[in-house]
C-alpha positions in Angstrom: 162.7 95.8 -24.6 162.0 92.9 -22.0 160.6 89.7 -22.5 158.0 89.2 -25.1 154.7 87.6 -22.6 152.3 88.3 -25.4 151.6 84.6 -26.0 150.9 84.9 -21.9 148.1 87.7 -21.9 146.9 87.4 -25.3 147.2 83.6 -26.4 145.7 82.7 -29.6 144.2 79.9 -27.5 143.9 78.1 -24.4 143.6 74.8 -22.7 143.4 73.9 -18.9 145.1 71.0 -18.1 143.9 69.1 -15.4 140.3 70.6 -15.7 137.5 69.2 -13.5 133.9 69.1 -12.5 135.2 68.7 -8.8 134.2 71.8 -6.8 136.9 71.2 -4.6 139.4 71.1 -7.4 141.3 74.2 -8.2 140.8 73.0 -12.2 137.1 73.3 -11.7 137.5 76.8 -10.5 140.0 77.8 -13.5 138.3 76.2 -16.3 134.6 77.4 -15.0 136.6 81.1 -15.8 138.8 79.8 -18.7 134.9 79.0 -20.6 133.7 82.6 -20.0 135.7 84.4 -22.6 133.8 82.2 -25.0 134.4 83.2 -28.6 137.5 85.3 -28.0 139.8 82.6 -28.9 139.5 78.5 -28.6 139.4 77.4 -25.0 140.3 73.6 -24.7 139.6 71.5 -20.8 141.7 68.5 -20.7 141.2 65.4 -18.2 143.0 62.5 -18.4 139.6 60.5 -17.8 138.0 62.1 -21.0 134.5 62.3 -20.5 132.9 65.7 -20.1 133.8 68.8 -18.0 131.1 71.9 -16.9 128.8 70.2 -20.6 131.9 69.9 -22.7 134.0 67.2 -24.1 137.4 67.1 -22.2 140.4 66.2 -24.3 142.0 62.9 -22.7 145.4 65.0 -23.3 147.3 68.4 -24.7 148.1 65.9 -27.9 144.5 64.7 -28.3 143.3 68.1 -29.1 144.3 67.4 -32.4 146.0 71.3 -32.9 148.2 73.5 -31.8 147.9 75.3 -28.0 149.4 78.6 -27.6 148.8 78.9 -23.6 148.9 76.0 -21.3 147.5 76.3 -17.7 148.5 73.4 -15.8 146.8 72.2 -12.7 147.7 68.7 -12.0 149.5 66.7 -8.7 153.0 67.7 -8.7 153.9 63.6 -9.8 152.7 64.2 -12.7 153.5 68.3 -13.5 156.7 67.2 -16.2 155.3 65.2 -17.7 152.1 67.9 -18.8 155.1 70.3 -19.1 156.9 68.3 -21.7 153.2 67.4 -23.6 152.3 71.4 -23.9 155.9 72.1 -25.3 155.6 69.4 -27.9 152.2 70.7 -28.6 153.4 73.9 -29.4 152.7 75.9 -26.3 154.7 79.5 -26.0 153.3 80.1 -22.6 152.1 77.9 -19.6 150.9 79.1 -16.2 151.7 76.3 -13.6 149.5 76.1 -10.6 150.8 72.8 -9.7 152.3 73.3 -6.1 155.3 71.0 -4.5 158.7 72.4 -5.2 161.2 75.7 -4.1 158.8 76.2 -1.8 159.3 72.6 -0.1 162.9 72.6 -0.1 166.1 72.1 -2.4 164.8 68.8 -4.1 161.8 70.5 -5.3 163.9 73.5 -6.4 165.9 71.1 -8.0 163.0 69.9 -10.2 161.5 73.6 -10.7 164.8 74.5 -12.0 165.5 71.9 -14.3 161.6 72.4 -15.7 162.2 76.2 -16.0 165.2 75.1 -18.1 163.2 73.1 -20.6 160.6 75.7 -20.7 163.4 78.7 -22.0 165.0 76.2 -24.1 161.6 75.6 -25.7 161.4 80.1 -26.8 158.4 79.0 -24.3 157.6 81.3 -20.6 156.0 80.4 -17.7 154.4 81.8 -14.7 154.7 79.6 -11.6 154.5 76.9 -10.4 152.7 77.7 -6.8 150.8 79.9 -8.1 147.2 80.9 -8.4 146.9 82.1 -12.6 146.4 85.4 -14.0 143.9 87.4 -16.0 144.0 90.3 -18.4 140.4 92.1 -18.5 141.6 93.7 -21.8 142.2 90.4 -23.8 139.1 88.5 -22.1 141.8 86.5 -20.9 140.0 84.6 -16.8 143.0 81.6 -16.1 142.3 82.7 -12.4 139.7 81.1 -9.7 138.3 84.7 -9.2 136.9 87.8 -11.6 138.1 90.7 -11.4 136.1 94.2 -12.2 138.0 95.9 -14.9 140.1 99.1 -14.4 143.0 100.8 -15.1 145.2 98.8 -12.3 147.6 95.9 -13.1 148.4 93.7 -9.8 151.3 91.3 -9.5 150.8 89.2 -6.2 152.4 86.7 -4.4 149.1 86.6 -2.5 145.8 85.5 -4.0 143.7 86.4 -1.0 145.0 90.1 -1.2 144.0 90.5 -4.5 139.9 89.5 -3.8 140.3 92.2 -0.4 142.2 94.8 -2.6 138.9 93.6 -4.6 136.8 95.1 -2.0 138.5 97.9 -1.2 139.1 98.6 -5.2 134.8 99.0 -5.6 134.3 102.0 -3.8 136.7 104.3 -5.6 136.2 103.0 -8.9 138.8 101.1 -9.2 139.2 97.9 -11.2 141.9 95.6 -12.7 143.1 95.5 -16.3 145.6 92.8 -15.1 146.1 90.1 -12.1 148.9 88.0 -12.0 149.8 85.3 -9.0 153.6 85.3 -9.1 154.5 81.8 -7.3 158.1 80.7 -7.1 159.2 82.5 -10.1 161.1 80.1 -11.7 161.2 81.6 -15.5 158.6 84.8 -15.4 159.8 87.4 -13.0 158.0 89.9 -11.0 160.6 92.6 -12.8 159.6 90.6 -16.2 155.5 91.4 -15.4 156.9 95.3 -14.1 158.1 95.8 -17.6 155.4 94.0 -19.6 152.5 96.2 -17.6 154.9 99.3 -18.1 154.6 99.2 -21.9 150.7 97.6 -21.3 148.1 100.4 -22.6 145.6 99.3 -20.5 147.4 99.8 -17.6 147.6 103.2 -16.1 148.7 101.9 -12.6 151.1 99.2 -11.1 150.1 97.8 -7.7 152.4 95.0 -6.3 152.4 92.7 -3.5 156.1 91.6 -2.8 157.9 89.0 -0.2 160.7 88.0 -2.4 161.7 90.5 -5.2 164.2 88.0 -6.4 166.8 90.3 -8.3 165.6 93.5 -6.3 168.3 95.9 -7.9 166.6 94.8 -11.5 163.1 95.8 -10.1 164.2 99.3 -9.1 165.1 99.7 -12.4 162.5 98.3 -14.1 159.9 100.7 -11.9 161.8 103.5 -12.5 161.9 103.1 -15.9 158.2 102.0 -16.3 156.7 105.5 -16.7 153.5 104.8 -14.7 152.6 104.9 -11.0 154.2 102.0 -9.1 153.1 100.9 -5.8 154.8 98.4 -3.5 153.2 96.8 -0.5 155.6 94.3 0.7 156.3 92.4 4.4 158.9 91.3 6.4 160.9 95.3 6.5 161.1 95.2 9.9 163.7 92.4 10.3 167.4 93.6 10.1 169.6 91.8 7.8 169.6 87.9 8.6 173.5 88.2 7.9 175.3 88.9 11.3 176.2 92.8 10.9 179.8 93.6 11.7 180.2 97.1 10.9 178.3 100.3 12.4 176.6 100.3 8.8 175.5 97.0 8.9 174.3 97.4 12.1 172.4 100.6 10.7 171.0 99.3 8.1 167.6 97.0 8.1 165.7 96.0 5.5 162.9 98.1 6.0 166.0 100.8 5.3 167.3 98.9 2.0 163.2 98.5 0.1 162.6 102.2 1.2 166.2 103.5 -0.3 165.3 101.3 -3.4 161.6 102.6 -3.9 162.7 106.4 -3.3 165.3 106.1 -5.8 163.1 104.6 -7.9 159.9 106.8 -7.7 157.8 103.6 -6.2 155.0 104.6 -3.4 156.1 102.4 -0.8 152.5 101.5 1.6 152.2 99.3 4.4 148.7 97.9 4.3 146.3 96.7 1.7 144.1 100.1 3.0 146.6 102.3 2.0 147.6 100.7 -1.3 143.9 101.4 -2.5 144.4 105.1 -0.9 147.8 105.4 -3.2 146.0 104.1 -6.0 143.1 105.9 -5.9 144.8 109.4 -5.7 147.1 108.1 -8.4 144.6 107.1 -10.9 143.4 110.2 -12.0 146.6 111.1 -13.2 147.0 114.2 -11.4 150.4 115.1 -9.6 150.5 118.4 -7.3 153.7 120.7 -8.2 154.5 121.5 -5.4 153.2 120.5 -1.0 150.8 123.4 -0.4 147.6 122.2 0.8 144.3 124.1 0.8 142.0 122.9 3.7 138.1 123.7 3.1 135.8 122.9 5.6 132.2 123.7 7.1 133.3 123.0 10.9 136.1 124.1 12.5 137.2 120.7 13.9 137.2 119.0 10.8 139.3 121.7 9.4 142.1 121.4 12.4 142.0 117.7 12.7 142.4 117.5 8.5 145.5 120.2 8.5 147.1 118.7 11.2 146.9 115.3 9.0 148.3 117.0 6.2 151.4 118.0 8.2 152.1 114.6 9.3 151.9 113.1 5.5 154.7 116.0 5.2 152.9 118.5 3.1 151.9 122.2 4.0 149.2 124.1 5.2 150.1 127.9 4.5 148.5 130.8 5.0 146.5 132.2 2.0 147.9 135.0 0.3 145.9 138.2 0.7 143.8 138.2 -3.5 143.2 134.5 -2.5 141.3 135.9 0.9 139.7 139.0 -0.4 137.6 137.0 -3.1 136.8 134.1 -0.8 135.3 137.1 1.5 133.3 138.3 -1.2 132.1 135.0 -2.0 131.4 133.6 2.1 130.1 135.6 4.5 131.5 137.4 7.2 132.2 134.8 10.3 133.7 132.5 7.5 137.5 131.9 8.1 139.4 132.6 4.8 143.5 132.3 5.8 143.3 128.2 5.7 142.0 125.7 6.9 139.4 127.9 4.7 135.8 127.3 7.3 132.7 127.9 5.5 131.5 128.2 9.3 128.0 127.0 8.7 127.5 128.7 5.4 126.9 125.4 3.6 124.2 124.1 5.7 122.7 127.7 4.2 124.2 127.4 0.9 125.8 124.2 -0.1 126.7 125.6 -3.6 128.9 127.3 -1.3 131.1 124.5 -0.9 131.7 124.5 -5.1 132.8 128.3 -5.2 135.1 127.8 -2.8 136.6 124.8 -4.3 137.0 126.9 -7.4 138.7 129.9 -5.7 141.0 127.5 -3.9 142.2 125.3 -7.1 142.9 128.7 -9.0 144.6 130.2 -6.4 148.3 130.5 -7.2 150.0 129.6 -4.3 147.3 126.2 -3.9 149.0 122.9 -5.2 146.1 120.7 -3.8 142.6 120.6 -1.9 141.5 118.7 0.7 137.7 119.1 1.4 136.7 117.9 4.9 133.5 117.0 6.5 129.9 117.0 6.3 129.4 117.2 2.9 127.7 114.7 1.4 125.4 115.0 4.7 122.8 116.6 3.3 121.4 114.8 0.4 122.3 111.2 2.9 120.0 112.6 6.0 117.5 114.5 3.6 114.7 113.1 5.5 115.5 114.2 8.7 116.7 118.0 7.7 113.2 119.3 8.0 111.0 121.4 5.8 114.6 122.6 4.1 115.5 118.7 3.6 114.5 118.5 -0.6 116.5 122.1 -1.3 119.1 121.4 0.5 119.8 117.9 -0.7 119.2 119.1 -4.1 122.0 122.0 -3.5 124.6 119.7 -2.3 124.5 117.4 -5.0 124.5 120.5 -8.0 127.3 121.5 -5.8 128.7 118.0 -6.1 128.2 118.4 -9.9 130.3 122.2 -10.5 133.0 120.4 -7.6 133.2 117.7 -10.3 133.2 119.9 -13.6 136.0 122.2 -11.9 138.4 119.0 -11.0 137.5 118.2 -14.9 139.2 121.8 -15.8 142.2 121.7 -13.4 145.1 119.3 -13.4 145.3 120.1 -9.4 144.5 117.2 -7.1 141.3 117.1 -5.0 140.0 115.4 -2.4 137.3 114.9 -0.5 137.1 112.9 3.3 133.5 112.8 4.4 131.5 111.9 7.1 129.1 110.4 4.5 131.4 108.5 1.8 128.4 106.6 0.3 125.8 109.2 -0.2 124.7 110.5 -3.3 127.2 113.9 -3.7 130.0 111.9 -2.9 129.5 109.2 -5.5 129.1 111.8 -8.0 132.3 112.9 -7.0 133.6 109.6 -7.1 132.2 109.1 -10.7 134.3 112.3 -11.5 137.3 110.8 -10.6 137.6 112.6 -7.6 138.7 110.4 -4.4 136.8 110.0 -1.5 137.6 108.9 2.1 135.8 108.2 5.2 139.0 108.6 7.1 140.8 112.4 7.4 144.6 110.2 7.2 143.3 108.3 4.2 142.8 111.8 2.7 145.9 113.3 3.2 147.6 110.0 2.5 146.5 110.4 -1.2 147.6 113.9 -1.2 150.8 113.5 -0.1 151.3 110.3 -3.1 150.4 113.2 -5.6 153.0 115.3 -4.8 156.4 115.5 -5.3 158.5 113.1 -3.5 162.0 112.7 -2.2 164.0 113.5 -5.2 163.5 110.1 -7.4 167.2 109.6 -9.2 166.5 106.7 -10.9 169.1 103.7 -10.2 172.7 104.6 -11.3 174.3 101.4 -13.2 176.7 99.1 -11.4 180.3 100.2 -12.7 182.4 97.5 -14.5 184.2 95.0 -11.3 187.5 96.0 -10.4 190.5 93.4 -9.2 189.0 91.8 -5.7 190.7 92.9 -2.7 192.5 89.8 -1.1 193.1 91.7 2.2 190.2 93.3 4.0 192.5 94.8 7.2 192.6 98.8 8.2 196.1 99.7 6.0 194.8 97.0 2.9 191.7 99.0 3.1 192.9 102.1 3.4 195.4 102.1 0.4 192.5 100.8 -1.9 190.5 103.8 -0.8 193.6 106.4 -1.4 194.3 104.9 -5.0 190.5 105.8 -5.3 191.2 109.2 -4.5 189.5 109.6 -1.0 192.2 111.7 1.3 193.7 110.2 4.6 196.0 112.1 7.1 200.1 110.2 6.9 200.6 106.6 8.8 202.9 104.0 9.2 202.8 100.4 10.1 204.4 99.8 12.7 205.3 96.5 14.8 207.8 97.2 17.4 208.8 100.1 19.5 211.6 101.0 17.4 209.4 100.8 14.3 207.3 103.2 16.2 209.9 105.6 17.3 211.2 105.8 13.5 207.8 106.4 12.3 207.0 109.4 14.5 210.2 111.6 12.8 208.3 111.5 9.7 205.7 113.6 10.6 204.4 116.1 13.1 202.8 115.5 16.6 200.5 115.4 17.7 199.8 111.3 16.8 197.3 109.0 16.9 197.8 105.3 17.7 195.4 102.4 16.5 195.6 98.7 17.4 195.0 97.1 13.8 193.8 93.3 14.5 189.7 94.9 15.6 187.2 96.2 13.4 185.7 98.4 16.1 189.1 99.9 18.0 187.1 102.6 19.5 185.1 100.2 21.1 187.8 98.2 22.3 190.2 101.0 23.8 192.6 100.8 20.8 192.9 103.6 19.7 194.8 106.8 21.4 194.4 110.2 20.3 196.6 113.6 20.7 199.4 112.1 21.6 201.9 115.3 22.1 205.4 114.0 21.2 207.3 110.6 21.0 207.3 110.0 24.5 203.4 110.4 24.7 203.2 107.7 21.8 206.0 105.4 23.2 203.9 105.3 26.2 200.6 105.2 24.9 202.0 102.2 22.4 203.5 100.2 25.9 200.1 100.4 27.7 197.5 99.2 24.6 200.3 96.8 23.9 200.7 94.9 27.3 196.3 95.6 27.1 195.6 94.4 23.6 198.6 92.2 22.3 198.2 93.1 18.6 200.2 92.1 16.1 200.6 95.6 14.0 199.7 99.1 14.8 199.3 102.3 12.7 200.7 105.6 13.8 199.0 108.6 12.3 199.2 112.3 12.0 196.2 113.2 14.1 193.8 115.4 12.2 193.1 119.1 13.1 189.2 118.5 14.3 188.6 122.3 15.1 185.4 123.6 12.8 184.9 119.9 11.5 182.1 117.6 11.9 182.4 114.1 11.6 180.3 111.8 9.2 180.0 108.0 8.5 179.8 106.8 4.9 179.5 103.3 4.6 178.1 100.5 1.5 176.1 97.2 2.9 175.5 94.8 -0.1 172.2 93.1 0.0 171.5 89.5 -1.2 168.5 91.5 -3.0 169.3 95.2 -3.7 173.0 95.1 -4.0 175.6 97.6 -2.8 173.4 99.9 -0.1 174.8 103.4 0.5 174.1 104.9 4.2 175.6 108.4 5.0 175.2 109.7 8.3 176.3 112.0 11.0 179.0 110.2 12.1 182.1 109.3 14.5 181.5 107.6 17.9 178.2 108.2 18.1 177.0 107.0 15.0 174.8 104.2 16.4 173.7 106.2 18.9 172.0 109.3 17.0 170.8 107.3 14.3 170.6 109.9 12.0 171.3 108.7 8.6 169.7 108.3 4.9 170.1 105.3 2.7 169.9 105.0 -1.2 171.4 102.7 -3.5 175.0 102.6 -4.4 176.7 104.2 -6.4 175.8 107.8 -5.4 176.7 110.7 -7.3 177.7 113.6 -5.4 174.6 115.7 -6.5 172.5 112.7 -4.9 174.7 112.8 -1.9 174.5 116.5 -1.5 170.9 116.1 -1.5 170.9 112.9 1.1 173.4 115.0 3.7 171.2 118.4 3.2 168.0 116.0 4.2 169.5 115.2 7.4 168.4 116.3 11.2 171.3 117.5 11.9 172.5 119.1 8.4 171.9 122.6 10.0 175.2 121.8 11.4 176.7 121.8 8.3 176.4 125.1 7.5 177.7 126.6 10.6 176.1 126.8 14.2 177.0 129.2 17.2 179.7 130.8 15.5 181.3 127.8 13.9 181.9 128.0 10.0 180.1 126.4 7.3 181.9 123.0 6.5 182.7 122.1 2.9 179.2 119.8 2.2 180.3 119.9 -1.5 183.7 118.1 -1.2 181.8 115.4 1.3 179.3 114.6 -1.4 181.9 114.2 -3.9 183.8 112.1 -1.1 180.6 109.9 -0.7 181.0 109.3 -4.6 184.5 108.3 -4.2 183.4 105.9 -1.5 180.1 103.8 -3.1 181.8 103.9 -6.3 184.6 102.0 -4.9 182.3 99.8 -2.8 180.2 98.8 -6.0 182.9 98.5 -7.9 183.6 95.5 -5.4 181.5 92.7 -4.9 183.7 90.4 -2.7 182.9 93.4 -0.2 180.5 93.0 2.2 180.4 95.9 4.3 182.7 99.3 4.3 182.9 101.7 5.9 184.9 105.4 6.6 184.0 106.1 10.2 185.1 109.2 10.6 184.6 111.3 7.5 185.7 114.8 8.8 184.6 117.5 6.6 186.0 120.9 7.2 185.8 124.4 6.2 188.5 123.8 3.5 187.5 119.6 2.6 187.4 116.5 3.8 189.8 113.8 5.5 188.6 109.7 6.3 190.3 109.1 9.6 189.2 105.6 9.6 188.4 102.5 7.7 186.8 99.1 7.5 185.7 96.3 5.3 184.3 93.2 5.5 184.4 90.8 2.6 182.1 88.1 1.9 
């Protein structure tokens, strides 16, 4: 059910603490937009001089006020924040947004104090957004505890930044976009960003979930709480690029950044990940409507043949298709265009709607009932007309007045359909596009902006939702290759025979229990490869004997392992490893594997534990899965057994939390299943 924040977004009433008639004081700014919900509920300004703030008599303190106060905002110097804190408590409060600034974010003392505040506040059945933060608002309560206003909408945005949400402001106008929520996060310390997720999930003013993220906090609980918040969600965050601050000391930690770890999270979760406030609108905007494409197939409508190439050539890049119109489809767009109009997609009016601009509105409605059309993009000039009507000539008035009726049946048909449209044209603002706009139909000025919204209505990588952690097994004490190994083996994951050995005689005794040929490992390095310790094919005893003497007198380790070397014909080697993050948890990476894993780079990430069905689907996504199912005469390998291997593997790894990193560096899958020939953990 989540946290109850009622008392937050819809307090019975309200009083700013620390309110002023100081411009330059942030409690000017809040209590100037406290006063404008005036007659919703009481709004109380308190300053500890008394007096009277923006014409009304300021409360010398919380207790003063004579009654009870539901929802505290408290903006004073951090000296005296505690003290305020402790007032609205006794007074009653059951929320308090704290904009006073001065603690995590300055170092441990002032998490210290934030901490031991946050404790008080819970103790009390009390919540609180903040401190360091910048307030909230909720359009749908006349609730304004923030410096700015925000145009009301559909769109709830949880921020760590104030001065994104004023551009996302901006950006928000032109589309028709608006707020029903905006909420500063600040340090966190009691109300969490995955606390506000859930809240605006079950919120019926919210259709949407935008969210500006630097620190998710518990980041595991957020994927959870997205994927289970039945509305669009969609993250802009910073800071992906940087690898993992923690020094990686496995191939998979090396792997995997955290750019890798938020995008692994998001796709399991069904979150559009953006990169820039520009395409967060984009996202949104597509989104709002409601509309989701079934399937990638993109219909490209266009009254110049540049536009047309330059827009299908963006679709393919947002990883959608342009395909070829089936033959109905073409036949009643003939009889419907005339005959230098190209019909097999990108569909070009080729100058018919400078002639005709209802044109452009038949087409549209062949192309959205077409069967084999999930989506359409319309590129262009429209809009062009009725926005250069005076300089069209004597045809200017008709054919001004033809683009926007056009405008008007584009706009009824998106009404009847639940397929996605948009529009990118050269003229955005004119008059036909804002009626299209008004429709609910998006509208760029940029071809990539288009296809970007079209490719957040379809159907994404497969969204899994985020399996739960299973219950923590006995730590592992020992974190060396045979430890690891035998903890993997109990799990159920295959290995070919070994022996420790420590001696030459050790090693001679160990090679009559099983065939040659052998492989030898030194055990004491986590990358033997690397390091010349290991030896493979190794024909007979005498082979190993002198293949032990020479990495010996080389490497001086204390125990080696002697192994039945694997039969490698028809197999193809993959890495499976699990890198826990301080945020996410236990990350799974599966890869194409062996030597070369760093080196290819060709892996997929999602979090752990996967289920083989997951799996099968992350190895069939890969470059190089052709290889998988046989190339040049080599036989298909047993993908089915390696997914249900990759199970075995980052259900072991999250079963663990002492484990940092682990890896099976070679996973050889074969025609008839699958075999780790190596192994490696890290703990914490």
């Amino acid at each position: 059910m989540g946290r109850d924040l009622s008392a937050l977004f819809d307090p019975v009433s309200v009083a700013v603490v620390g309110a002023s008639d100081d411009p330059a004081k942030y409690g000017h700014a809040i209590a100037a937009q406290a006063v404008r919900a005036n007659g919703r509920r009481p709004v109380h300004l308190v300053n500890r001089r008394g007096g009277t703030v923006l014409g009304r008599t300021a409360a010398t303190s919380l207790s003063a006020i004579g009654e009870p106060v539901d929802l505290a905002v408290v903006s004073v110097p951090a000296a005296g924040f505690e003290d305020a804190v402790d007032e609205a408590l006794h007074c009653g409060a059951r929320a308090i947004v704290a904009i006073t600034a001065g603690f995590a974010e300055t170092g441990d003392a002032g998490r210290v104090r934030q901490d031991a505040v946050a404790e008080r506040v819970r103790a009390a059945g009390a919540v609180m957004v903040g401190p360091n933060c910048l307030g909230l608002a909720d359009n749908t309560t006349d609730l304004f505890l923030a410096s700015d206003t925000f145009t009301p909408g559909g769109v709830a945005l949880l921020s760590q930044s104030g001065n994104l949400a004023l551009e996302l402001q901006l950006r928000f106008h032109p589309h028709g976009l608006g707020f029903s929520r905006f909420v500063s996060l600040g340090n966190q310390a009691d109300v969490t960003l995955v606390d506000l997720l859930a809240d605006c999930a079950r919120h019926e003013g919210t259709r949407a979930i935008g969210v500006y993220a630097e620190d998710f906090g518990d980041g595991r609980a957020f994927a959870e709480a997205a994927a289970d918040a039945g509305k669009p969600v969609v993250l802009l965050t910073a800071g992906r690029g940087d690898a993992s601050a923690r020094s990686a000391q496995s191939h998979t930690g090396a792997l995997t950044t955290s750019a890798d770890v938020v995008a692994a999270a998001c796709r399991d979760a069904g979150v559009e990940l953006v990169a820039t406030p520009r395409e967060l609108t984009v996202v949104l905007a597509a989104l709002n409507g409601g509309r989701r494409a079934a399937d990638h197939r993109v219909a490209v409508l266009t009254d110049g043949g540049g536009h047309g190439v330059i827009a299908a050539d963006a679709v393919e890049a947002a990883e959608l298709t342009v395909p070829e119109l089936r033959e109905p489809t073409r036949q009643r767009l003939r009889e419907a265009l005339w005959e230098q109009s190209a019909v097999a997609n990108p569909v070009d009016l080729a100058g018919m709607g400078e002639q005709d601009p209802g044109s452009y509105a038949e087409t549209v409605a062949e192309l959205l009932a077409a069967e084999e059309v999930d989506a359409v993009l319309m590129t262009g000039y429209f809009g062009g007309y009725a926005a250069a009507e005076g300089g069209l000539g004597g045809g200017g008035r008709a054919l001004a007045d033809g683009e926007q009726t056009a405008a008007r049946l584009i706009a009824a048909r998106h009404r009847a359909t639940a397929k996605p449209l948009v529009v990118q044209s050269m003229y955005p603002d004119s008059p036909s596009c804002r009626t299209l706009a008004a429709a609910g139909v998006p509208v760029f000025g940029a071809t990539e902006d288009a296809a970007r919204a079209l490719a957040a209505t379809a159907p994404g990588a497969q969204s899994t939702g985020v399996v739960p952690l299973p219950r923590p097994a006995s730590p592992m004490r020992e974190s060396g290759y045979m430890e690891t190994r035998r903890a993997l083996e109990a799990a159920g994951l295959a290995f070919p025979a070994a022996e420790e050995i420590h001696d030459e005689a050790e090693l001679l005794a160990a090679a009559q229990e099983f065939t040659a040929p052998y492989v030898l490992k030194a055990l004491h390095l986590l990358h033997k490869s690397d390091a010349g310790g290991v030896a493979l094919g190794l024909a007979g005893p005498d082979e190993l004997l002198a293949a032990f003497r020479e990495m010996h007198a080389r490497l001086g380790a204390s125990a080696y392992s002697v192994e039945a070397m694997a039969d490698l014909t028809d197999g193809i080697e993959l890495i499976v490893g699990v890198n826990r993050d301080p945020r996410f948890g236990p990350v799974a990476m599966v890869g194409l594997g062996g030597v070369l894993a760093e080196a290819l780079h060709d892996v997929a990430f999602t979090l752990a534990p996967v289920p083989a069905d997951r799996a099968l689907h992350l190895l069939r996504g890969l470059r190089t899965a052709a290889l998988l199912d046989g190339v040049r005469g080599r036989p298909p390998v047993d993908v089915a057994a390696a997914a249900r291997a990759v199970e075995t593997i980052t259900t072991f790894a999250a079963a663990h939390p002492e484990i940092a990193e682990i890896e099976v560096n070679p996973l050889l899958v074969r025609p008839d299943g699958v075999l780790a020939l190596d192994s490696r953990a890290v703990l914490a």
